[in-house]
C-alpha positions in Angstrom: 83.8 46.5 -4.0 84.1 46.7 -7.4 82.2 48.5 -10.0 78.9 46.2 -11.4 79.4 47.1 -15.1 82.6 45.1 -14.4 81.1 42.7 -12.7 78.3 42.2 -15.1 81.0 42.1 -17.8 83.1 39.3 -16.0 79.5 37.4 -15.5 78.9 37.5 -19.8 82.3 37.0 -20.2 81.2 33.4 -17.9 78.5 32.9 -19.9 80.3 33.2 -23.3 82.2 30.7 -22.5 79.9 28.1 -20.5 77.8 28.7 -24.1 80.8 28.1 -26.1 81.9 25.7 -24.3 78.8 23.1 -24.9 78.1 24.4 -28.6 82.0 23.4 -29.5 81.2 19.7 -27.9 77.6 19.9 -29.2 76.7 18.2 -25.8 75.9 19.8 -22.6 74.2 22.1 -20.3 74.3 25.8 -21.2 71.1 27.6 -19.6 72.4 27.1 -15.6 75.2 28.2 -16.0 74.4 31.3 -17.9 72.0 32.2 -15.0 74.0 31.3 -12.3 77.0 33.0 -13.8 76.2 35.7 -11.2 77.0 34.4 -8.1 79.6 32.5 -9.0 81.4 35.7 -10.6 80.6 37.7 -7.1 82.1 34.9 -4.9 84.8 34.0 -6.6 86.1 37.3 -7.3 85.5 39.0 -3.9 84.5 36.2 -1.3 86.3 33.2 -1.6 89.2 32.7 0.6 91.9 30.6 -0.9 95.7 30.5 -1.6 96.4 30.8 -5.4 100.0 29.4 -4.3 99.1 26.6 -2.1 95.2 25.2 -3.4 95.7 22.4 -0.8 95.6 24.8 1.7 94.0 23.5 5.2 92.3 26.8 5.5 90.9 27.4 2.7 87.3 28.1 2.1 85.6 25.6 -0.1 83.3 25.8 -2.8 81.0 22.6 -3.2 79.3 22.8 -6.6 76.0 20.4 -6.5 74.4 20.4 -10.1 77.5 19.2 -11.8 76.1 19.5 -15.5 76.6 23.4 -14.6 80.3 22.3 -15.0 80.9 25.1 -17.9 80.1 27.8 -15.3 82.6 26.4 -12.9 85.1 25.7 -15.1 84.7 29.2 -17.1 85.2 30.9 -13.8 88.0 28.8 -12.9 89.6 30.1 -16.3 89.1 33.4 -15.4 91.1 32.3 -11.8 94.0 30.8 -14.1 93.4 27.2 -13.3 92.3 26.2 -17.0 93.4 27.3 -20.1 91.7 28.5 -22.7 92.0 25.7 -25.0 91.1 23.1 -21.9 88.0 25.0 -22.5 87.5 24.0 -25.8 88.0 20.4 -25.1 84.6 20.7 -22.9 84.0 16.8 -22.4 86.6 15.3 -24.8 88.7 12.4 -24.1 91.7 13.1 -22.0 90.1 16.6 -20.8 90.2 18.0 -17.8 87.0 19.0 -18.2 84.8 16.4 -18.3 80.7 16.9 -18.5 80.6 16.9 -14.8 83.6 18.5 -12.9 85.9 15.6 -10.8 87.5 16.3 -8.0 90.6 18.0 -8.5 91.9 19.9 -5.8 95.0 22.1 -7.6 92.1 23.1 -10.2 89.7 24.2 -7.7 87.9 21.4 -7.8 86.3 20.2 -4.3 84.2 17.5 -5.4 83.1 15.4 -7.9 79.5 16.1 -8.7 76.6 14.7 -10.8 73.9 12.7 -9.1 71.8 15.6 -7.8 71.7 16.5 -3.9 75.3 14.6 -3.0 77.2 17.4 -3.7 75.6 19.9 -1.4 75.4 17.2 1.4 79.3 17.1 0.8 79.3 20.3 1.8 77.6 20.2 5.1 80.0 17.4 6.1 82.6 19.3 5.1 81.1 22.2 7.2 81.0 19.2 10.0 84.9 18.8 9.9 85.7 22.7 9.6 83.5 22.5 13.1 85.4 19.5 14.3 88.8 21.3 13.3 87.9 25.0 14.6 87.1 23.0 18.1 90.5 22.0 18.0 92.7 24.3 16.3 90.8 27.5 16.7 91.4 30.6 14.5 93.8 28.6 12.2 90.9 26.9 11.3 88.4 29.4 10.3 86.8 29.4 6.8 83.8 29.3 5.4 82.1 26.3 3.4 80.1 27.6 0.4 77.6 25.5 -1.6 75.8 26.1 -4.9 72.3 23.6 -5.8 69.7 23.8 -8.0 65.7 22.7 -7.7 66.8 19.1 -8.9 69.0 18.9 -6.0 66.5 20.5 -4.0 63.9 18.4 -5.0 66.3 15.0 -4.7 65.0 13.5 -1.3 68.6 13.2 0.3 68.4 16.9 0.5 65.9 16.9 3.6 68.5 14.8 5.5 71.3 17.7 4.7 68.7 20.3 5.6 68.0 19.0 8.8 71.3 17.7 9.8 73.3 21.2 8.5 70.0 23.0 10.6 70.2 21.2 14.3 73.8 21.6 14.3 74.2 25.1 13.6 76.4 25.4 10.9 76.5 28.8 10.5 79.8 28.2 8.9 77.8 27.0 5.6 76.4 29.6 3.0 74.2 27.9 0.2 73.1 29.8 -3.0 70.0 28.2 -4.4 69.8 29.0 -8.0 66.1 29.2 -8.3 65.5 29.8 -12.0 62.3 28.3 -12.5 62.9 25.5 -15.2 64.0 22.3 -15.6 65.0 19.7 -17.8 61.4 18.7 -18.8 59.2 20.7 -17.1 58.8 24.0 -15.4 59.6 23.9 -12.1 56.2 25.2 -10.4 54.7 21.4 -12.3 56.3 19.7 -9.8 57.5 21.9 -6.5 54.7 24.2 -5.1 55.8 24.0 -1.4 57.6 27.0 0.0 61.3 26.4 0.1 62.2 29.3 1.8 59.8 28.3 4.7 61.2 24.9 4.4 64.6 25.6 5.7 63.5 27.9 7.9 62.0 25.5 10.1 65.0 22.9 9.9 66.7 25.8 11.7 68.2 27.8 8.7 68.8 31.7 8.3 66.9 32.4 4.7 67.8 35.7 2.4 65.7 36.0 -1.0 67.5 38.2 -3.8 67.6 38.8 -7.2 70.3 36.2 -8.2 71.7 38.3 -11.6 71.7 41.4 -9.5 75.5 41.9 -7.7 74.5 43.9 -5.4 72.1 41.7 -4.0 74.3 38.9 -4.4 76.9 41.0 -2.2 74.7 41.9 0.1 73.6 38.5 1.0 76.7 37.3 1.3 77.7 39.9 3.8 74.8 38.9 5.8 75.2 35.1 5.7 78.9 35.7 6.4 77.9 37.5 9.7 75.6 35.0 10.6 76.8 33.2 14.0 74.1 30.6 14.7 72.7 29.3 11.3 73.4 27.8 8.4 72.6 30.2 5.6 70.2 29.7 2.8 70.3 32.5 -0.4 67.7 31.9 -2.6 68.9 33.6 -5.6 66.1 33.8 -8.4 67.9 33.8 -11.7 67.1 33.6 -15.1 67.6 30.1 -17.1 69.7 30.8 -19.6 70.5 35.0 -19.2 71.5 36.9 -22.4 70.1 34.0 -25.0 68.7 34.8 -27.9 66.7 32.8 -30.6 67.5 32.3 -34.1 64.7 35.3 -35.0 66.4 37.4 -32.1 63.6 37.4 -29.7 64.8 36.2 -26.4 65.7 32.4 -25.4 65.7 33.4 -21.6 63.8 31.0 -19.1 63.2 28.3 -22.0 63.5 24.4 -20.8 65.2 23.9 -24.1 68.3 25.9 -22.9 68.7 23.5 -20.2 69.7 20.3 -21.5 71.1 21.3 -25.2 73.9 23.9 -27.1 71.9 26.5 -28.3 72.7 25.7 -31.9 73.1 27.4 -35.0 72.2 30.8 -35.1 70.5 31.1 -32.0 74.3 30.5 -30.4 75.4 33.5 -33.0 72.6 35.7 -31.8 73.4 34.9 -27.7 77.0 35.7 -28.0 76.7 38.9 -30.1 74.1 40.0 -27.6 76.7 39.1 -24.6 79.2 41.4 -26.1 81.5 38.2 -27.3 82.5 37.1 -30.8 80.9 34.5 -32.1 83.6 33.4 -34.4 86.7 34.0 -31.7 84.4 33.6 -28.6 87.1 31.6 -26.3 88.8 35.0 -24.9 89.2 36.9 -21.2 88.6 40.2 -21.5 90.9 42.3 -20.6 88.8 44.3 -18.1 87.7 40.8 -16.8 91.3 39.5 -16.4 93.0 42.6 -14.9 89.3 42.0 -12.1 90.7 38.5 -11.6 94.4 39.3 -11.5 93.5 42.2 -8.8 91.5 39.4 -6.7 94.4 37.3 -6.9 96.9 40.2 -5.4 94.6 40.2 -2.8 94.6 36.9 -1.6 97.8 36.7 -2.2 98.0 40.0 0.4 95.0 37.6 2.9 97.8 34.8 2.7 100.4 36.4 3.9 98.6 37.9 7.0 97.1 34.4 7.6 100.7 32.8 7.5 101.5 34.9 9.8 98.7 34.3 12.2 99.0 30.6 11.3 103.3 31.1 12.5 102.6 32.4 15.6 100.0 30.2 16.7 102.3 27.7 15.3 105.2 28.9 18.0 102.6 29.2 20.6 101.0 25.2 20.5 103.7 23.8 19.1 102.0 20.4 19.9 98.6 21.1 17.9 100.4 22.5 15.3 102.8 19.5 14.9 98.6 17.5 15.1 97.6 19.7 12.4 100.2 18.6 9.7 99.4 15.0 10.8 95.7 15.0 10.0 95.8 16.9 7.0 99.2 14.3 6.2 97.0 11.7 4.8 99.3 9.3 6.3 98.0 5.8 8.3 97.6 6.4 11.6 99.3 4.9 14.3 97.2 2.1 16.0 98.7 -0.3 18.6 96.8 -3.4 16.8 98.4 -6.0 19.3 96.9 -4.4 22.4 93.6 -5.0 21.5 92.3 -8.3 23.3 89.6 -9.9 21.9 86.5 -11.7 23.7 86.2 -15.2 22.4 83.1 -16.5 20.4 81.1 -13.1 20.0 79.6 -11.5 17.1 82.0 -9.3 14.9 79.8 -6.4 15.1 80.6 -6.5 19.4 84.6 -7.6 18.2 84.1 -4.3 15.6 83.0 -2.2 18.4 86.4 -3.2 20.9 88.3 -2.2 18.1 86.3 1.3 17.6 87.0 1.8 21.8 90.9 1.4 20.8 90.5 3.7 17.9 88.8 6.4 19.6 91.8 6.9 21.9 94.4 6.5 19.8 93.2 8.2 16.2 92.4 11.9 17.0 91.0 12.8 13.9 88.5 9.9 13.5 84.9 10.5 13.6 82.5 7.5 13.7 78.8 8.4 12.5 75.9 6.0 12.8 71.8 6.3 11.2 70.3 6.0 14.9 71.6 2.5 15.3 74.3 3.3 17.4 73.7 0.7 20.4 72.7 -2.3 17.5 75.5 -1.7 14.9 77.9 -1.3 18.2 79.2 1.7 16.7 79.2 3.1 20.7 82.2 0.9 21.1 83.7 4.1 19.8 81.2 6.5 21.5 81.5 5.7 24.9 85.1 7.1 24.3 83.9 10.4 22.8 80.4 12.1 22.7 78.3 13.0 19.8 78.7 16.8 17.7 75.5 19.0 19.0 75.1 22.4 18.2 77.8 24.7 19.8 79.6 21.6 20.5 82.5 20.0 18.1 84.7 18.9 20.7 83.7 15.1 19.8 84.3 12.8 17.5 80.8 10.8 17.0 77.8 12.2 14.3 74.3 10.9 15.4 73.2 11.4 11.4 69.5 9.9 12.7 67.5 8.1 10.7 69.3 8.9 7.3 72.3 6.2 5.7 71.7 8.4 2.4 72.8 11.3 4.0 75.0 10.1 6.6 77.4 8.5 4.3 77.7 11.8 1.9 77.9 14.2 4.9 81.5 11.6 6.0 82.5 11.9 2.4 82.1 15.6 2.9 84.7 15.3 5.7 86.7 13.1 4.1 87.0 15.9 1.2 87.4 18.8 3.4 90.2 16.8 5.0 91.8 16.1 8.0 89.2 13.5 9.1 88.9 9.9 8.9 85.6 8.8 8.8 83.2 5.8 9.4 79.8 5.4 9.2 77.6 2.7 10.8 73.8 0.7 9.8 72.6 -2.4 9.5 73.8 -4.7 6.2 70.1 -4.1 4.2 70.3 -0.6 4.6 73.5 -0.4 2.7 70.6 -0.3 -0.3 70.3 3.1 0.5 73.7 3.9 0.3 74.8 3.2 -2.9 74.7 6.3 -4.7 76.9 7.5 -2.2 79.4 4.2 -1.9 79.9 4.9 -6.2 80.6 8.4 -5.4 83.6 7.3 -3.1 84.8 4.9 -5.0 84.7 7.4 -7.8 86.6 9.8 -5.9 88.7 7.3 -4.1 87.9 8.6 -0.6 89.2 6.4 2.5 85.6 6.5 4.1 85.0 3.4 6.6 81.5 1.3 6.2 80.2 -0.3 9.1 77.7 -2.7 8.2 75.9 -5.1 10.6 73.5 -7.7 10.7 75.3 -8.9 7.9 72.8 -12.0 7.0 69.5 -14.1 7.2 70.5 -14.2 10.9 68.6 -11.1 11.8 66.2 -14.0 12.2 62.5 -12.2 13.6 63.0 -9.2 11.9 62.4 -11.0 9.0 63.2 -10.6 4.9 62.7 -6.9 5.1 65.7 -7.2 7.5 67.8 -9.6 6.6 70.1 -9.0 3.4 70.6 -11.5 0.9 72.0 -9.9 -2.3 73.9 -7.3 -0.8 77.0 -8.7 -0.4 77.3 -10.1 -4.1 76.1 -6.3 -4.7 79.3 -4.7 -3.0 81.3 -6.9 -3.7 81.0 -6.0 -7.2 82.6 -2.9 -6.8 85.9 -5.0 -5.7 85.9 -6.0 -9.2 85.1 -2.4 -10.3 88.2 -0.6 -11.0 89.2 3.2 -10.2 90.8 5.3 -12.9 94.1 4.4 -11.0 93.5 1.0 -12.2 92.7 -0.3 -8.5 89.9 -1.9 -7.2 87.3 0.4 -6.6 86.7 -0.1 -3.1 87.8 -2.9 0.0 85.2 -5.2 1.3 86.0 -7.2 4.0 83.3 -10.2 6.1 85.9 -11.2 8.9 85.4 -14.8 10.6 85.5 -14.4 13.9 86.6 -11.6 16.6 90.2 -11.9 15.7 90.0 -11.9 12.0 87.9 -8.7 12.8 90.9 -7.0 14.7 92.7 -7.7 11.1 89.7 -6.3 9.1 89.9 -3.3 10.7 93.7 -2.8 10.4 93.1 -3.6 6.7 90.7 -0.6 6.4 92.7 1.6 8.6 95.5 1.3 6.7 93.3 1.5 3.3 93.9 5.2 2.9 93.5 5.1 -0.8 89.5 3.7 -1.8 86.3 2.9 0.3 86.3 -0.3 2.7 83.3 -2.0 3.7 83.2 -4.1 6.7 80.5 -6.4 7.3 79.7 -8.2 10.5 77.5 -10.4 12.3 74.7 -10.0 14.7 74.7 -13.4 16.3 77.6 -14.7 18.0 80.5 -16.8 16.4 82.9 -19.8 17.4 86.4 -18.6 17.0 88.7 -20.2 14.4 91.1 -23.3 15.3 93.5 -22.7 18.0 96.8 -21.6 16.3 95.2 -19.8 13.4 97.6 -17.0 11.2 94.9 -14.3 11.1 97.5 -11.9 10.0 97.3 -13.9 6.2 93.7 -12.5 5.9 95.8 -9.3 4.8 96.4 -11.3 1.5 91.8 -11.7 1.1 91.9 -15.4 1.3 94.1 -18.0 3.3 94.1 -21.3 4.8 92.7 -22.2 8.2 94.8 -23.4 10.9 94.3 -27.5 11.2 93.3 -27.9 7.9 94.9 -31.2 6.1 97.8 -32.0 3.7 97.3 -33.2 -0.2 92.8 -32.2 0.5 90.5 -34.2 -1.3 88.2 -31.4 -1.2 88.8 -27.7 -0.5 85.5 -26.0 1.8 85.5 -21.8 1.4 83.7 -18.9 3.3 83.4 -15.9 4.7 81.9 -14.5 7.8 80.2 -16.5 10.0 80.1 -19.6 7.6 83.7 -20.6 8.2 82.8 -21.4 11.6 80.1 -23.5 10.2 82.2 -25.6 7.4 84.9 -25.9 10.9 81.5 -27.3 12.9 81.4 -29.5 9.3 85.1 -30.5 8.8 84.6 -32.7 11.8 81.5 -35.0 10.3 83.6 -35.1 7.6 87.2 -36.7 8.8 85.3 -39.5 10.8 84.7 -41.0 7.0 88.1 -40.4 6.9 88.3 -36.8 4.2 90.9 -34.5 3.8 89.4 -31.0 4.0 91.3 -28.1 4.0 88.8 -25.0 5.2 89.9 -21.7 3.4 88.6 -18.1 4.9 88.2 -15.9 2.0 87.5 -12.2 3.7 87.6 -10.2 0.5 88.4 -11.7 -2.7 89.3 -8.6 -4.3 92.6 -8.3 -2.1 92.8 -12.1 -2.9 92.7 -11.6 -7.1 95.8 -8.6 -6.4 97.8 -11.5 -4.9 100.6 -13.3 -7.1 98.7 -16.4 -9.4 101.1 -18.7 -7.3 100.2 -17.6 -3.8 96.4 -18.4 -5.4 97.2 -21.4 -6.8 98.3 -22.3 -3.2 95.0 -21.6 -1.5 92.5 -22.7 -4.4 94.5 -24.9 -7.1 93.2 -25.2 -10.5 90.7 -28.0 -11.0 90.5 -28.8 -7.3 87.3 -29.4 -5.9 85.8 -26.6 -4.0 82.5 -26.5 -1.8 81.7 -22.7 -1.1 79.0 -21.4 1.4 77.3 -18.4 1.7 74.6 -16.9 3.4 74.0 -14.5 0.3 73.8 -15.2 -3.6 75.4 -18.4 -4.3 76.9 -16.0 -7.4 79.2 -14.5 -4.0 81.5 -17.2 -3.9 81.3 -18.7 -7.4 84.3 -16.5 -8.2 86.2 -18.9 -6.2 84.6 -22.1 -6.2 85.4 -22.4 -10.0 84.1 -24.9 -12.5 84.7 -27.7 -10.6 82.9 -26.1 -7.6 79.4 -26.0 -6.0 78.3 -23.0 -3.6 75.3 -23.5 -1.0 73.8 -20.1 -0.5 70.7 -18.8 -0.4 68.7 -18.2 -3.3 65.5 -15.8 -1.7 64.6 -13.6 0.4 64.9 -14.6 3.9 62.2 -15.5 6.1 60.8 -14.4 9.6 62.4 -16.8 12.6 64.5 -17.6 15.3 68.4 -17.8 13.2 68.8 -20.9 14.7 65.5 -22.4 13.5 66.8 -20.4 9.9 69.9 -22.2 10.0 68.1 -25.4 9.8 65.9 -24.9 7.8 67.9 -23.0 5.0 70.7 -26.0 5.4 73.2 -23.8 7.0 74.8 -26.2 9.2 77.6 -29.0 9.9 75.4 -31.6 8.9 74.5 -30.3 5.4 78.2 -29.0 4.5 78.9 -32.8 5.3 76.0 -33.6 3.5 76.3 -31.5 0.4 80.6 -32.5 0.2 79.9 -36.3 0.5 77.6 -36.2 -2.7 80.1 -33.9 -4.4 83.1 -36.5 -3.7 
């Protein structure tokens, strides 16, 4: 333990910085971090588990920072760790900088997760507490750390985090130790304007251990940590009350402590002067360690260093022992493509792609080990127990599965599988119907963002749903995501994968498309009802390349007919109308035109030549397909919501059928 006058030294030293940090960009968030500086001092310099050789370390614990505009605080302490410099400090949201506003993930800085939008980053953190449990289930004391977590009352107050509460409290994961930083103000507003339920009495009835300190005080902060670290059936909740902006002063020198206007703004002027003379710091040389605060830092480091090499050792004999999981260990963590035997899988004829998806999930969950499939209480609709029957579902004391029943929660359920795919070592998928994919998209940017290799299922992909009606049946989704095909990462890649297979084969190739994706997001979308197969002799394996020609369709076209999804059965159904007057049609399945638009202009101009004339059709936004229908093109899709019938009747009525592609070409030609 070390002495608290150091360690309320090392926590100003935090604070000098974070403060210095936003006054030099005259942009940023300086109060959190000032009061938070605390906790973050006390774990990082006595608690954390981590190897400052190896920072990708399998074992590691992980800190999951939620409020990312606290990113001085983080970063300041990661300076004092020697993962920034000092002058990467001073270049506090500048271009180029590694540190940017809100802290990207960056694992060989410390970094676990990119965070910003409120309540995602500690619901990262319970799915990576999810994958520690999957990985301690399989490679027991190798795989023992803790996940730690920091939010604030936004991300308390953001809805997402009841899913995290609830999901983190029935499955007893004690391995996960959240520090609330309740300091009373926000942005706008104080805090008791808007929250006057109890949160302590909130998580204690999702099933949470709750410890209420004094969040400045190290002792307390020690104390609590202790206890939540001894903890063996519960996740842990510390409500640490700390004070908005600690050690600020005003302009006059009367205190700027627990004012909103430290939240959101540099202090400014002399106010800034006042706040760093009273933190013992210099305001006109203020970017310095200490060297008290170093030599603390340095001695944590010997430690681990010390922690590391009796871990290696555990890790070396346990190694010699199973050599088998061992060699399984490397391999997940490996990020490598897993090893699927694609050409076993046999297919049904003329089914829906979400039953195709699921006989492809049943393959996967015997030959991919470290795959978990999740699903929001749809499980048996979005045929996401293809994969379950194989497995059986994480419960509480029980991580020997592969499948996480997230209930009624696609928010949540799709941060808590980027949470795994952050902690590592997992690949994950998540499953719901196509409309509820609305509710996901804070969480599908966030991958993107952070180019995580996270599967989505989606099903019921269209106006199809049919009874359930328009609140049910997606229209604009598709155009939606598929926008994020055109959205590129900072790699320069598209930002994500989206793939609508045809039929059941074309699914089998969808899924070895996202399996092999290992680099950004895929989306699958699939059908409810059931769809003819493709011609007889059809090269499904060119839907790698996002669009490619149907088997049987004709030399020197007069017109060119392009889908996805179910539709390409449907201009098939249409084709024939159209030869017996004697037209040329060649039928062209576009799966994802994003993986289309990477191919060479040549192979393009092969499938969809310049100035041909193209009839596109889509059961979403006509704007889905205009991309490839071109100038000279016309797209029949749907232009409002859908309506409450039997699909059949729906495909009548909205035109979706062979007689009005042949319809709709003839006028065109």
């Amino acid at each position: 333990m070390n002495d608290n006058k150091l360690m309320n030294r090392a926590a100003d030293n935090i604070r000098i910085l974070a403060a210095s940090m936003v006054e030099k960009a005259n942009s940023g968030h300086p109060g959190g971090a000032m009061g938070g500086a605390d906790f973050i001092n006390v774990l990082f310099s006595e608690f954390l588990v981590y190897d400052p050789e190896n920072p990708a370390w399998e074992g590691r614990d992980r800190f999951f920072l939620d409020p990312g505009h606290m990113s001085p605080m983080l970063y300041s302490t990661l300076a004092l760790a020697g993962k920034f410099t000092l002058n990467e400090l001073k270049e506090f949201r500048q271009w180029g900088s590694p540190t940017p506003g809100h802290p990207e993930r960056d694992i060989t800085r410390g970094i676990e997760n990119t965070s910003g939008p409120l309540g995602q980053g500690h619901t990262f953190a319970v799915g990576a507490a999810i994958a520690a449990k999957f990985m301690k289930a399989r490679f027991e004391e190798v795989m023992n750390e803790t996940i730690y977590a920091y939010i604030s009352d936004g991300g308390i107050q953001e809805e997402i985090s009841q899913g995290a509460g609830r999901i983190a409290g029935a499955l007893g994961l004690d391995n996960l130790i959240m520090f609330y930083d309740a300091n009373d103000i926000q942005l706008s507003t104080e805090t008791k304007d808007v929250t006057i339920e109890d949160t302590g009495k909130k998580y204690e009835a999702w099933g949470w251990k709750v410890i209420t300190i004094n969040g400045n005080d190290p002792d307390e902060i020690r104390s609590a940590l202790n206890e939540a670290k001894a903890e063996k059936e519960r996740p842990t909740l510390i409500i640490g009350h700390t004070v908005m902006g600690k050690g600020a002063r005003k302009a006059d020198g009367s205190s700027y402590e627990a004012n909103c206007a430290t939240h959101g703004a540099p202090l400014g002027g002399d106010a800034y002067v006042n706040t760093i003379k009273n933190l013992g710091g210099d305001p006109v040389n203020p970017f310095i360690i200490f060297p008290e605060v170093a030599e603390l830092y340095a001695k944590r480091t010997a430690e681990l260093k010390k922690i590391m090499e009796e871990k290696n050792a555990v890790k070396a004999a346990w190694a010699k022992a199973n050599p088998e999981k061992a060699a399984k260990l490397e391999l997940f963590f490996s990020g490598k493509v897993p090893e699927v035997n694609w050409a076993a899988i046999e297919q049904k004829a003329n089914v829906a792609t979400r039953a195709a998806s699921a006989t492809v999930l049943g393959a996967l969950a015997t030959q991919v080990e470290n795959m978990v499939v999740a699903s929001a209480d749809l499980s048996n609709s979005d045929k996401t127990d293809g994969f379950l029957k194989k497995t059986h579902a994480f419960k509480k004391g029980d991580f020997s599965g592969a499948f996480f029943q997230a209930g009624v929660s696609e928010l949540t359920m799709a941060c808590c599988c980027i949470g795994m795919a952050l902690h590592g070592g997992i690949i994950p998928a998540c499953g719901t119907f196509f409309v509820f994919s609305d509710y996901m998209k804070p969480a599908i940017r966030m991958a993107a963002l952070m180019e995580i290799p996270i599967k989505f299922i989606w099903t019921h992909d269209a106006f199809r749903v049919g009874e359930d009606g328009p609140t049910h049946e997606p229209v604009e989704q598709e155009a939606q995501i598929r926008l994020m095909e055109k959205l590129k990462n900072h790699k320069g890649h598209n930002s994500m994968l989206v793939l609508r297979p045809a039929d059941a084969e074309e699914t089998t190739i969808a899924w070895k498309l996202a399996m092999e994706n290992m680099t950004t997001p895929t989306g699958l979308i699939f059908s409810r009802q059931n769809i003819n197969n493709l011609p007889a002799g059809n090269d499904y394996a060119q839907a790698a390349k996002g669009a490619y020609i149907v088997a049987g369709s004709d030399e020197n076209p007069d017109i060119i007919l392009v889908a996805s999804g179910s539709e390409v059965a449907t201009l098939v159904a249409g084709t024939e109308l159209l030869r017996k007057d004697g037209v040329k049609v060649r039928i062209v399945s576009a799966p994802s035109e994003g993986l289309f638009r990477n191919q060479a202009p040549g192979y393009q101009e092969s499938i969809i030549p310049c100035g041909a004339k193209v009839f596109g059709l889509t059961a979403g936004l006509p704007v889905t397909l205009e991309g490839l229908a071109g100038a000279n093109g016309k797209v029949w899709g749907l232009e409002s919501f859908g309506f409450s019938a039997p699909y059949k009747v729906l495909d009548e009525k909205l035109g979706f059928t062979a007689e009005n592609v042949y319809k709709q070409v003839k006028a065109m030609l």
